[in-house]
N, C-alpha and C positions, 0 to 999 in steps of 0.2 A: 448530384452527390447529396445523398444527406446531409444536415446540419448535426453536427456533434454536441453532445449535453455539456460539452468542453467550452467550445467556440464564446470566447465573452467573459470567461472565465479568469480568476487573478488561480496563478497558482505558483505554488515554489517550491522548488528541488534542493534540497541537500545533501551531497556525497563529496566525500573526501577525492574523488577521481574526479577529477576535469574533465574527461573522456566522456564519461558517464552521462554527465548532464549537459555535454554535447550530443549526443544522441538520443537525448529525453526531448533536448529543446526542439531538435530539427523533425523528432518524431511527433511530437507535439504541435508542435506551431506547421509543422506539412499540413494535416489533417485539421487545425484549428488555427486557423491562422489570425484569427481575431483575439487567442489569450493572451493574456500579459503573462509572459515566464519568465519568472526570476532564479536567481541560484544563489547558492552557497556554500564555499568547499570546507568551511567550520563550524562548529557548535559555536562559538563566539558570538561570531554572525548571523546564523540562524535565531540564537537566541533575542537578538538584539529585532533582526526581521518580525520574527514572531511579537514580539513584545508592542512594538510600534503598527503594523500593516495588518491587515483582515485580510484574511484568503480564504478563496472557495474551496482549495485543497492542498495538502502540504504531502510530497511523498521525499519519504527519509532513509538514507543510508541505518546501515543498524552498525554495524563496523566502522570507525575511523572519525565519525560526526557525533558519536555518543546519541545514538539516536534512537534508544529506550526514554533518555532524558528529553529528547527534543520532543517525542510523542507525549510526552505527559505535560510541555507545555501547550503544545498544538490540542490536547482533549481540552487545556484548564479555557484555552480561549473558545471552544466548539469549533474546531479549523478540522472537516475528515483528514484521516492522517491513512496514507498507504504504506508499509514498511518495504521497502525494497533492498535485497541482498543478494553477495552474492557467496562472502568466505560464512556467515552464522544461516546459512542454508540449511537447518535443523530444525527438527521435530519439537525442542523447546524453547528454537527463538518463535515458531512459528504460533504456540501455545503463549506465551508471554504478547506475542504482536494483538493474542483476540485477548488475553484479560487485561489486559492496560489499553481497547479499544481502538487500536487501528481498525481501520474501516477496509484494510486489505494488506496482501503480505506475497511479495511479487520478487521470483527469480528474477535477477539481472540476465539470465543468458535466455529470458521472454522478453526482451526490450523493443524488438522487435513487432511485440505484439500489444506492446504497450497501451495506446489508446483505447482498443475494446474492454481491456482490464480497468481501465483510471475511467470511462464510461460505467461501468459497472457500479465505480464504486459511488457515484455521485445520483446516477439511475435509479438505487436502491436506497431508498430512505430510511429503512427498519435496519439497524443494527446487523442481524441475525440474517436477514433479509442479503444484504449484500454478502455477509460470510455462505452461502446458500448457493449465491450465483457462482462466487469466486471460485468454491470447491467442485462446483460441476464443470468450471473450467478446467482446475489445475488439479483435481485429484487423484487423475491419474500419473498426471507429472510429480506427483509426492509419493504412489507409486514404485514405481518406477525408479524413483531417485534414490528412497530412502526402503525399500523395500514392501511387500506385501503386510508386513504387522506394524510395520514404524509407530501405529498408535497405542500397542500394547503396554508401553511401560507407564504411561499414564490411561491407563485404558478408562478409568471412573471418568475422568475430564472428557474425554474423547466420547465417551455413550452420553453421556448429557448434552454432548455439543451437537451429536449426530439427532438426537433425543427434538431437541429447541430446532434445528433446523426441518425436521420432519414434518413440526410442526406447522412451519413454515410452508413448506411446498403444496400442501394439502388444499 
């Protein structure tokens, strides 16, 4: 089995569902059983986590954790920050998750497939670079979810986004 870019890794989950980051921890720690996973079902505590602990990577409820604010503490300390959701599953949480720099912005009902996603995001060291990989993952699954124009009402955002990652792939 390959060694995972995870494996050795500090990282910490915060969502307000318990559930949740029982299925982060056991999908995580299967596949990487060397990371240190911590959790946290409140802003409180995250905040306090973040404040005190360095992590390789921080993945954040956006609903229930206040977790636009928890990623603005996770950029101030350089902690990649993955947004994960499942009720603000939209086109402008997903636009908010790339300009306030999360390093990735993950359906909860992909948890399943978790690890190749939170690889990705640690894999990819350019900004742009990982939003590049991520949407060659899930772009069809936004698609699909949210419809065939879903980028239209911001469409200026969305061609510069596509614009910078073209550049990328090149």
């Amino acid at each position: 089995m390959k060694e995972s870019v995870l494996d050795g890794k500090r990282i910490l989950a915060v969502d307000d569902e318990p559930d949740v980051l029982d299925v982060l921890e056991e999908e995580i720690l299967e596949a990487c059983p060397n990371c240190q996973f911590e959790k946290s079902t409140s802003y409180e505590t995250a905040v306090k986590m973040l404040n005190s602990q360095n992590y390789d990577l921080v993945i954040l409820d956006i609903m229930g954790v206040r977790g636009f604010d928890l990623l603005a503490l996770a950029e101030s300390r350089k902690f990649p920050a993955a947004m994960l959701t499942a009720h603000a599953l939209n086109p402008e949480a997903l636009k908010r998750s790339i300009e306030l720099k999360a390093r990735a912005y993950l359906p909860k009902d992909k948890l399943g497939e978790i690890v190749p996603l939170l690889e990705g995001v640690l894999e990819e060291t350019e900004f742009m670079s990982g939003w590049a990989h991520l949407m060659n993952k899930l772009e069809g699954y936004f698609d699909a979810r949210w419809g065939e124009h879903w980028q239209k009402s911001e469409s200026k955002f969305w061609k510069e986004f596509d614009e910078k990652m073209a550049r990328i792939r090149r």
